[in-house]
C-alpha positions as CSV (number, residue, x, y, z in Angstrom):
1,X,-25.3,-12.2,-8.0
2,X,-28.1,-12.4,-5.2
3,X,-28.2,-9.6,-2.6
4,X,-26.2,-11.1,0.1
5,X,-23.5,-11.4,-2.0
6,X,-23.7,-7.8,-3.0
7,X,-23.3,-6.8,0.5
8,X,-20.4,-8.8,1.5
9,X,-18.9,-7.7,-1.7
10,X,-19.9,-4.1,-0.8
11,X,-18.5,-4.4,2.9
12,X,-15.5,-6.3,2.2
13,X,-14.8,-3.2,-0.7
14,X,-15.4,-0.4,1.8
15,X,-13.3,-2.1,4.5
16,X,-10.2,-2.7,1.8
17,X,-10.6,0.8,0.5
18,X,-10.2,2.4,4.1
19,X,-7.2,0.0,4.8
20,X,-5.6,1.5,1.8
21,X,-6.5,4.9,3.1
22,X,-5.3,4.1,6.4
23,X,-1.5,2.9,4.4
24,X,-1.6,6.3,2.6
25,X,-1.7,8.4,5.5
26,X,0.9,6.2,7.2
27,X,2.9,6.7,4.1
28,X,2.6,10.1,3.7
29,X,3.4,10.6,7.4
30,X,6.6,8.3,6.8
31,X,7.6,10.0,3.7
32,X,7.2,13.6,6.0
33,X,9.5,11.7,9.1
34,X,12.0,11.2,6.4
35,X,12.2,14.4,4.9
36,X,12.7,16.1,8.8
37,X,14.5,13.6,10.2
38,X,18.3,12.9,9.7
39,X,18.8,9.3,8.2
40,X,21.5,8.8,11.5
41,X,18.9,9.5,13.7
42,X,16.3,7.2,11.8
43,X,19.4,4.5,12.2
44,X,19.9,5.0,16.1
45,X,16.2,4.9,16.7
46,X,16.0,2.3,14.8
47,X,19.5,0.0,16.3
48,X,17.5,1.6,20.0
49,X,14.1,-0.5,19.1
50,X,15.4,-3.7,17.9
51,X,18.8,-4.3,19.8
52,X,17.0,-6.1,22.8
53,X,15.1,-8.1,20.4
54,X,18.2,-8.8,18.0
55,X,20.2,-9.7,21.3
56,X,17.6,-12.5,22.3
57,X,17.5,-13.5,18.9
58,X,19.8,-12.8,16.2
59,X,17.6,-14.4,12.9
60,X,14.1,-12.0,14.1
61,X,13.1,-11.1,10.9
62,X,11.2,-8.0,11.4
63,X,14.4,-6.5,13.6
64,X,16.9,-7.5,11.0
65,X,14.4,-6.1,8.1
66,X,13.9,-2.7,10.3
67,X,18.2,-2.4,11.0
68,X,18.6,-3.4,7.5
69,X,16.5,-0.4,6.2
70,X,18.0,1.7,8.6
71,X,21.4,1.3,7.1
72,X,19.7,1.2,3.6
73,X,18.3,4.9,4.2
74,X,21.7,5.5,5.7
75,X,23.5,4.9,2.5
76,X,21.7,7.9,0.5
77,X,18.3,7.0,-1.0
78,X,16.2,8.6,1.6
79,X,15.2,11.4,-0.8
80,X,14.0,8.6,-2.9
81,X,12.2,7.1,0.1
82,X,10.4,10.2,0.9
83,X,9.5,11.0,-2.7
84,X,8.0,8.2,-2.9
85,X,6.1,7.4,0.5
86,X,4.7,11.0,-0.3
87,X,3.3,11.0,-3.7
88,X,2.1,7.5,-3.2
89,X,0.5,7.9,-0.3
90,X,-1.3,11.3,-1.7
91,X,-2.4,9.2,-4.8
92,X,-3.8,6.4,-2.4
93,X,-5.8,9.1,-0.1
94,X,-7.2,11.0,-2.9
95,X,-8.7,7.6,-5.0
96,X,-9.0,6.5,-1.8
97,X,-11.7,9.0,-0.7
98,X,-13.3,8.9,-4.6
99,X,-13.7,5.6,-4.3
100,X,-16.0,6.1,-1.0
101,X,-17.7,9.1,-2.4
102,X,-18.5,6.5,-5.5
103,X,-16.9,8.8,-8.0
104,X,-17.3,6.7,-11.3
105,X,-13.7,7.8,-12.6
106,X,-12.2,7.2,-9.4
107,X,-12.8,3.3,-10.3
108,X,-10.4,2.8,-13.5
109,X,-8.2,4.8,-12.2
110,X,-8.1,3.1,-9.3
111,X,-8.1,-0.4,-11.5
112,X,-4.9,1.0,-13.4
113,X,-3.1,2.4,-10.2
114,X,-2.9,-0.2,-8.4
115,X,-2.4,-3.0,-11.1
116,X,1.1,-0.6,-12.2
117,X,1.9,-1.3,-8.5
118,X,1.4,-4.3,-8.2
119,X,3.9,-4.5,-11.6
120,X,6.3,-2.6,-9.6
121,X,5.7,-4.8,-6.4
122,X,6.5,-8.3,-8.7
123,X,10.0,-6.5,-10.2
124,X,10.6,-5.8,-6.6
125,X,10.2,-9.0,-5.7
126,X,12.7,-10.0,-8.6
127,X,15.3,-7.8,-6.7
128,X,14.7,-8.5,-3.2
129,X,12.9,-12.2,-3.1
130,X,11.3,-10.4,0.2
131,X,8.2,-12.3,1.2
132,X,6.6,-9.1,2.4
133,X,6.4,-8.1,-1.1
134,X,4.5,-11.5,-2.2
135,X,2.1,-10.7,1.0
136,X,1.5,-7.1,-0.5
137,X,0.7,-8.3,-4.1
138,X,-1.8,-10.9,-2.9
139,X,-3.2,-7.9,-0.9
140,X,-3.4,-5.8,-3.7
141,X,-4.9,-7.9,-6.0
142,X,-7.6,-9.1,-4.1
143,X,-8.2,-4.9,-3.2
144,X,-8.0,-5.0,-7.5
145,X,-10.5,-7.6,-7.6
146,X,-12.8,-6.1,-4.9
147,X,-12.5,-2.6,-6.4
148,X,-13.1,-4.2,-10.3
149,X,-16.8,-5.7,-9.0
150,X,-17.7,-3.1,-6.9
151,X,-17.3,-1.2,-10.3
152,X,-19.3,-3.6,-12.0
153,X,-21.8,-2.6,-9.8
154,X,-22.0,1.1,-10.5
155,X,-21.8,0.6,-14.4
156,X,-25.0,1.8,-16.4
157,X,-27.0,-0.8,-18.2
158,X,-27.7,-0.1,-21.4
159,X,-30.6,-0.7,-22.6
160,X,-31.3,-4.2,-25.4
161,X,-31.7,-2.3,-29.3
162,X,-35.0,-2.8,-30.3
């Protein structure tokens, strides 16, 4: 692989990386809003941000998807919500910022953490047919595929047996 390659591999890794830190923090900050916020409350702000967008048009996806999780949460799995938002979020930030310090570990498990998610995403997907979830495995593969070069990168040569 020539240099130039290298270093839009290299750039294109660091910038996927921090997006992934970026998601963690916003997760753990949503799983924290769940566990101190009332799921009613999360359902009124909700039904307050998307009625005027709902009113003009009834089928807007991202309104209806919002309301729907609003009600979802409602219904009791907020604790699960939370729970999860947190330690994924935490397990994102920490590779995240072993990936950037080069850490060699911090690579397969990386590799392995996100592949089970994207596992998880697919019998999501199963469940749901959401097309967010298709967008968010094609984003996490590619971040797999970024992080698996990058890798390949770092690895030792060893040397040809005489």
């Amino acid at each position: 692989m020539n240099q130039s390659t290298q270093r839009i591999i290299d750039k294109t890794f660091d910038l996927a990386v921090i997006a992934k830190g970026i998601d963690g923090v916003l997760e753990v900050l949503g799983g924290m809003l769940l566990v101190l916020v009332k799921p009613s409350t999360i359902n009124w702000l909700i039904t307050l941000l998307t009625q005027h967008e709902l009113i003009e048009d009834p089928r807007d996806l991202l309104s209806a998807t919002l309301l729907a999780l609003g009600h979802y949460l409602a219904i009791g799995s907020q604790t699960f919500a939370s729970i999860y938002l947190l330690t994924h979020g935490l397990a994102k930030i920490m590779l995240v910022g072993a990936l950037l310090f080069n850490l060699r570990w911090a690579y397969p498990s990386a590799l392995v953490f996100f592949s089970l998610f994207v596992i998880y995403e697919v019998y999501r997907y199963t469940i749901t047919f959401s097309p967010w979830l298709i967008a968010a495995v094609l984003i996490d593969i590619v971040v797999i595929v970024l992080i698996w070069l990058e890798y390949q990168t770092i690895q030792p040569t060893i040397p040809p047996q005489a």
